[in-house]
Every structure is written in structure tokens, then in C-alpha cells.
N, C-alpha and C positions, 0 to 999 in steps of 0.2 A: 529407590527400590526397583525399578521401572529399567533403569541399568544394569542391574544387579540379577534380575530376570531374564532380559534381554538376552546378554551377555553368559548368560548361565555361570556370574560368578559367585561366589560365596554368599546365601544369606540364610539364616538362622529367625526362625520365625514362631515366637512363644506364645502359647496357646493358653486362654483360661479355657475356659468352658464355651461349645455350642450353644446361645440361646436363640431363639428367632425372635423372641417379645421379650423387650424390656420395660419395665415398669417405670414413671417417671412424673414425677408432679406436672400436673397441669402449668403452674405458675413457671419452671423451668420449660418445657417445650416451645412456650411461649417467647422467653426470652432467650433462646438457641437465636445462636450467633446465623447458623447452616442450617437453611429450613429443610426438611426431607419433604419428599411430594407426602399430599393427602391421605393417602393412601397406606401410610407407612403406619399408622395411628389406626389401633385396633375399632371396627365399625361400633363395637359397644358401648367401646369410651368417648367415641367421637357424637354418636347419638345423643349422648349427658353430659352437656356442659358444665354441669354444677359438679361433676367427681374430681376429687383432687387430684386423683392419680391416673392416667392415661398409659395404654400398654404401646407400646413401640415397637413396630419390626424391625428389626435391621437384618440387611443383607449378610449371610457368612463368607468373610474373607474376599468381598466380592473385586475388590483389585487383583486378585490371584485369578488366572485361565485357569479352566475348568478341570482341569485335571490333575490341578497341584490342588483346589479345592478339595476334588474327592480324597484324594491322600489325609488329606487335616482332616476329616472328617475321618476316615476310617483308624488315621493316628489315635483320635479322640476315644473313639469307641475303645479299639483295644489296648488302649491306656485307663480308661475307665473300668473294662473290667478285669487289668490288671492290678489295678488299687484297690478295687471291691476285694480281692482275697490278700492284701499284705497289708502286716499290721503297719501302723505310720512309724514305729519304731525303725522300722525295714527299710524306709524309703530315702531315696536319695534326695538331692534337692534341687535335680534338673534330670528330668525322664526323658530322653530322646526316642526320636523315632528311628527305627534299625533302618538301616537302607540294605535293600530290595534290586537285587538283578534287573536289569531292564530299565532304572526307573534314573534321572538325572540327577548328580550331586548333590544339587541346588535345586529350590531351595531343601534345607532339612527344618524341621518343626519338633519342637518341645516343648514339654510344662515346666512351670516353675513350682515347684512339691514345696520348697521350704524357702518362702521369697529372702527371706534376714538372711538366710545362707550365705545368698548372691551377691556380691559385691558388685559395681561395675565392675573391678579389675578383675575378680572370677570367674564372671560371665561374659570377659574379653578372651579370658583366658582361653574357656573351653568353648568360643567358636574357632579360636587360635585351633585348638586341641580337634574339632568334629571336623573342620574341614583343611585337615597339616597338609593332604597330599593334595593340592592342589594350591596354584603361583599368584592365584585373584586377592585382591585385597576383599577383606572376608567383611562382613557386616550382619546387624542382629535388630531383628523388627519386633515392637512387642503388640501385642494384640488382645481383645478381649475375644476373639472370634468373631468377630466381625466381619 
């Protein structure tokens, strides 16, 4: 991906949802492969040992420089409350983000609205399709927003 940015070539990057706290059994955090620092582990849950469940921060999208961050972030919003007024009848089953005068090809960011939709081969397709006018070999990151 690191290439892919660099290079300002193609990449497509799918978005669930913004959370900053994840919820997650004690017994799992534990046996995480990749420790996060201390700190990432909300001080309430950290204080009671004995609760099963422990809230988790995690960083948003925090390999993305700071200013494709703000983008997914303000993508998120105005795709949230562009779903709040369409029925799900309406909806497609990949929401892309418009591109924006000023703003670089790469990466672009979208939801997955109706995942069964998406085949791989569809979802090659239409980064084939989002980014045609451009000669990079195109690639597609999925993410929970992280």
C-alpha cells in the first residue's frame, strides 16, 4: 500500500464504519497475536480485571498521512448522512466518494452497502472502472476504519 501511496497509484480503500472503541473479550486481548500499547485499552476496563469484556481504541486509518485520513472521515460523514435519508431499496452496493477539484486520484474510499453483491471479480472490476483514466496498476484495501 506504502507503494501505492507513494507513488500516487491507484488504490481503492473500503470503509466500514468510524469507531474509536472496540469492544472485545478479555480472554481475546490476551491472546492477540500484536500487543497494542497499554493504553489503547479503555482505563475502566483496565481498572476490573474480572470484566469479560475490555473496550479497545484503535487508531483511524492511522497508516494513511493525515490528510487522506481527514477525507475518509469527512467521506464517512457525508455518506452516513446520505444513507440516513435513502431507503436501502435505493442503495447501491458500493458508495464511492466523488472526487473533489484539488484533491489527488489516489487514494479514492468507499462502503460496501450490500457486501454479497461484491464479488471479487466485481470489485476488481469497478476499481478497473473508478480509476480507467489513469496507466498505474490499480489495487483495493479493505478496512474496518481503522
Amino acid at each position: 500500500m506504502r507503494e501505492h501511496l507513494d507513488g500516487e497509484r491507484p488504490l481503492l480503500v473500503l470503509l466500514d464504519q468510524a469507531r474509536s472503541r472496540v469492544p472485545m473479550l478479555r480472554e481475546e486481548w490476551r491472546a492477540a497475536p500484536c500487543r497494542l500499547p497499554g493504553d489503547r485499552v479503555g482505563a475502566d476496563s483496565a481498572d476490573r480485571t474480572d470484566d469479560e469484556v475490555v473496550d479497545v481504541r484503535l487508531p483511524f486509518l492511522d497508516w494513511l498521512p493525515e490528510a487522506h485520513r481527514k477525507r475518509a472521515l469527512r467521506f464517512l460523514a457525508e455518506s452516513d448522512a446520505a444513507l440516513s435519508r435513502t431507503p436501502t431499496a435505493f442503495l447501491p452496493p458500493l458508495m464511492t466518494e466523488e472526487r473533489r477539484e484539488g484533491e489527488p486520484p489516489s487514494p479514492r474510499f468507499a462502503r460496501r452497502l450490500l457486501p454479497s453483491a461484491l464479488t471479487a471479480d466485481r470489485l476488481a472490476a469497478a476499481v478497473e472502472h473508478l480509476f480507467a483514466d489513469t496507466s498505474h496498476n490499480c489495487a483495493a484495501a479493505t478496512a474496518s476504519a481503522r
